[in-house]
C-alpha positions as CSV (number, residue, x, y, z in Angstrom):
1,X,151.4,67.0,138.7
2,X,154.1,68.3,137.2
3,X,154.2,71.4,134.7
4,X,154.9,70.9,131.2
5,X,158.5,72.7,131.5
6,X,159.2,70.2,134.7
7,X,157.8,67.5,132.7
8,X,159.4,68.1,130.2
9,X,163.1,68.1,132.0
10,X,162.0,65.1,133.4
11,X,161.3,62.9,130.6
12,X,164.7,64.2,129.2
13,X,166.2,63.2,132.1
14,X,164.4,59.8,131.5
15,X,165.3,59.3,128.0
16,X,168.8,59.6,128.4
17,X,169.3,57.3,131.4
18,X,167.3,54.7,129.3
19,X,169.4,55.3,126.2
20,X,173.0,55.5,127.8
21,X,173.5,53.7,130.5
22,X,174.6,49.9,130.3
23,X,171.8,47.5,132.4
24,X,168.6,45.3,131.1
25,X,165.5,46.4,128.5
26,X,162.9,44.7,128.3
27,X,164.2,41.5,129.2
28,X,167.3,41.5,127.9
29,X,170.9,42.7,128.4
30,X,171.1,46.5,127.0
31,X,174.7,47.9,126.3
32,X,174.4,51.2,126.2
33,X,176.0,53.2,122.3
34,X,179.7,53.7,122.9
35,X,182.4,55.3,120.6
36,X,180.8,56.7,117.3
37,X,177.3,55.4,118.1
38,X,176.7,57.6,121.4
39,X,176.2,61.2,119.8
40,X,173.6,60.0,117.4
41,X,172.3,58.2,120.1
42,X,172.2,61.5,122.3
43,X,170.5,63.5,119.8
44,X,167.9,61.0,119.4
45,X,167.3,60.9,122.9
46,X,167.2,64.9,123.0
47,X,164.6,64.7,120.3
48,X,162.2,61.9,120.8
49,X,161.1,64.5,123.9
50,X,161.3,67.2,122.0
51,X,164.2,69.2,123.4
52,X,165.0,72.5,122.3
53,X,168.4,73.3,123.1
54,X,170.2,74.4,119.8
55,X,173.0,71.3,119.8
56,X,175.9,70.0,118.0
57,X,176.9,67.0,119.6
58,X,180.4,65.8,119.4
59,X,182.1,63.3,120.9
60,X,183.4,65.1,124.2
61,X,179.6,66.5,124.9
62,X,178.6,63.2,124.5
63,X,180.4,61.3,126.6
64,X,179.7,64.1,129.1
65,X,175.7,63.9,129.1
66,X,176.9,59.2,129.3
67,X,178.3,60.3,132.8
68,X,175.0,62.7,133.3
69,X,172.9,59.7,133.0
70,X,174.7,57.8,134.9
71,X,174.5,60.1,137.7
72,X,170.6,60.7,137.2
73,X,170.2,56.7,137.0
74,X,171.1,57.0,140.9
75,X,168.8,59.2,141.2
76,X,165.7,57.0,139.6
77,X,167.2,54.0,141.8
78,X,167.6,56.2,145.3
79,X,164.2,56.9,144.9
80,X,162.7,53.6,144.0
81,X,164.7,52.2,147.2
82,X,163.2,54.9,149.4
83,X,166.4,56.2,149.4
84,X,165.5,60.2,149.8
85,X,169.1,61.4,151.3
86,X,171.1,59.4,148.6
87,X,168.8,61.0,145.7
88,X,169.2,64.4,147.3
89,X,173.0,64.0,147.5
90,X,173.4,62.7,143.9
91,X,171.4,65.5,142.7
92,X,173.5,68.2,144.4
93,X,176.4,67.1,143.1
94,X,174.6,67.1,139.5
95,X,173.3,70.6,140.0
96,X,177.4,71.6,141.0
97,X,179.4,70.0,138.3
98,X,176.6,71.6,135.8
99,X,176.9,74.4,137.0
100,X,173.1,74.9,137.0
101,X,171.7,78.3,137.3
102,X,168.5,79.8,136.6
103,X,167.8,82.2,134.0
104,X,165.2,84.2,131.9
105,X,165.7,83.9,128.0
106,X,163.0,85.7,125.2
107,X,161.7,83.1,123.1
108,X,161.6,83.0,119.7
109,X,159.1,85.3,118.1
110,X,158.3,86.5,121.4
111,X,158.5,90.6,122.4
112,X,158.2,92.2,118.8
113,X,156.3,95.7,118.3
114,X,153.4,95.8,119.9
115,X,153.5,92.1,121.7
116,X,154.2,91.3,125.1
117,X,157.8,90.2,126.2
118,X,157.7,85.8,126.2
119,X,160.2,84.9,128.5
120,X,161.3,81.0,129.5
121,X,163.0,79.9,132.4
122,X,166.1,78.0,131.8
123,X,168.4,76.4,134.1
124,X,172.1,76.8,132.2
125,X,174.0,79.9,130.6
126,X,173.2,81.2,126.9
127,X,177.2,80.8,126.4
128,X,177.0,76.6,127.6
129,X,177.8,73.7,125.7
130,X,174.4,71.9,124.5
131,X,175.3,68.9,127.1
132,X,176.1,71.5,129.9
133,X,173.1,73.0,129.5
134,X,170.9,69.9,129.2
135,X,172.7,68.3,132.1
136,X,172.0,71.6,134.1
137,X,168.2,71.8,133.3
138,X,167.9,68.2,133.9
139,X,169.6,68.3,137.4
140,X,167.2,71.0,137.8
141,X,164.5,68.9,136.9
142,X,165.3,66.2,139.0
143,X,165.9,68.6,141.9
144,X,162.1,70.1,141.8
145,X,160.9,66.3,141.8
146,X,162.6,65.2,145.0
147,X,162.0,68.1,146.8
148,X,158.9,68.1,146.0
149,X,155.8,65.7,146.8
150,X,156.2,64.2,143.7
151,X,159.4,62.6,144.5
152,X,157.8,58.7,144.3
153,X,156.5,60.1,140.4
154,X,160.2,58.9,139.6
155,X,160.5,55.0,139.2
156,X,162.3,52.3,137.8
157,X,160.6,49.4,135.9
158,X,159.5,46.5,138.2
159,X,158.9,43.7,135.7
160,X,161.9,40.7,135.3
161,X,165.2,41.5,133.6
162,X,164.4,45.1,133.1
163,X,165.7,48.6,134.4
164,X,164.8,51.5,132.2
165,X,163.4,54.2,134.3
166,X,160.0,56.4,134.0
167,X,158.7,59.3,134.8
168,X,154.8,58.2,136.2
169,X,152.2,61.0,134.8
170,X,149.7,58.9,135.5
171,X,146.5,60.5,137.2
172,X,146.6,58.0,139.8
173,X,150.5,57.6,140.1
174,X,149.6,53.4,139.7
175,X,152.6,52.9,137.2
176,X,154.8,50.7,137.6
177,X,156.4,49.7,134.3
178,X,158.2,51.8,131.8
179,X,156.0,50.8,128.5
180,X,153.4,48.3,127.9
181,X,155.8,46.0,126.7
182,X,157.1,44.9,130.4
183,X,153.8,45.7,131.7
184,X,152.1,42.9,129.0
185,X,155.7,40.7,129.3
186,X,154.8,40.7,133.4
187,X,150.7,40.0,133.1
188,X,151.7,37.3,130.5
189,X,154.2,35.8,133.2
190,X,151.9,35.8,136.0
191,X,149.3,34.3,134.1
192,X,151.6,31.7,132.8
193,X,152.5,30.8,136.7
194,X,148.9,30.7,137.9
195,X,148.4,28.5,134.9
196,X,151.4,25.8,136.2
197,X,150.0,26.2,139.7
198,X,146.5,25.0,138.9
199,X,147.9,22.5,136.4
């Protein structure tokens, strides 16, 4: 599996593609926030998975992490299509225009008088913009998952009329869906059909 840092990144990565890019949710159309709506809609991405990067996000840095997620969509759809090159490509040229880089920054609290030195790796300059940064340590992310053996751990959802993407941390990497609502809106559907068949 993946560690929590990874996972993390990951699920970042996740959130924003499923909160700002255009497509279908849950069986129905989903227009992705535009104008005034998108940098709340970033921040509440950002923190629904708890992200830690210090952030003020205007309008510029949000449009900027809308074209991030757009990229990283590709990236959830090369691998679903057992696409490897394409993923690999889209990710490179997310891990150039970021500028992604890795890094040792002290954490809070850590390295006073008499502690040990806490150290975090992070994937974007102290001086970066909050979505330079969080586009740089998603890229990252996203990189260690398809170059690694955890590459088919990165899905889109398979039921009807729906495209939000996942991250699978299930034990058995079984998932298919990204929430119980699709997964309950297919079973229903399929039980309906066998229903009509026998009827």
């Amino acid at each position: 599996m993946f560690d929590s840092h990874v996972a993390l990144l990951l699920d970042q990565a996740a959130a924003l593609v499923n909160a700002l890019t255009d497509g279908e949710a849950r069986g129905r159309p989903y227009a992705a926030p535009r104008g005034a709506e998108l940098p709340p809609a970033v921040d509440a991405a950002v923190s629904h998975t708890g992200g830690s990067l210090a952030r003020t996000v205007d309008a510029a840095q949000a449009e900027y992490l809308a074209a991030t997620a757009r990229s990283m969509r590709e990236v959830f759809q090369a691998v679903q299509d057992g696409r490897p090159d394409d993923a690999a490509t889209t990710v490179n040229r997310l891990l150039r225009d970021s500028g992604a880089r890795p890094r040792l920054d002290r954490t809070a609290g850590g390295g006073s008088e008499g502690e040990a030195a806490s150290w975090q790796l992070h994937f974007h300059g102290a001086g970066d913009s909050f979505a330079a940064g969080h586009s740089a340590a998603c890229a990252t992310g996203l990189a260690l998952a398809v170059a690694g053996s955890l590459t088919g751990r990165l899905g889109v959802c398979r039921a009807g009329r729906c495209d939000r993407v996942y991250v699978d941390t299930s034990r058995n990497a079984a998932r298919q869906f990204c929430s119980t609502a699709c997964q309950n809106r297919t079973k229903a559907a399929a039980f309906r059909a066998r229903k009509g068949a026998e009827g």
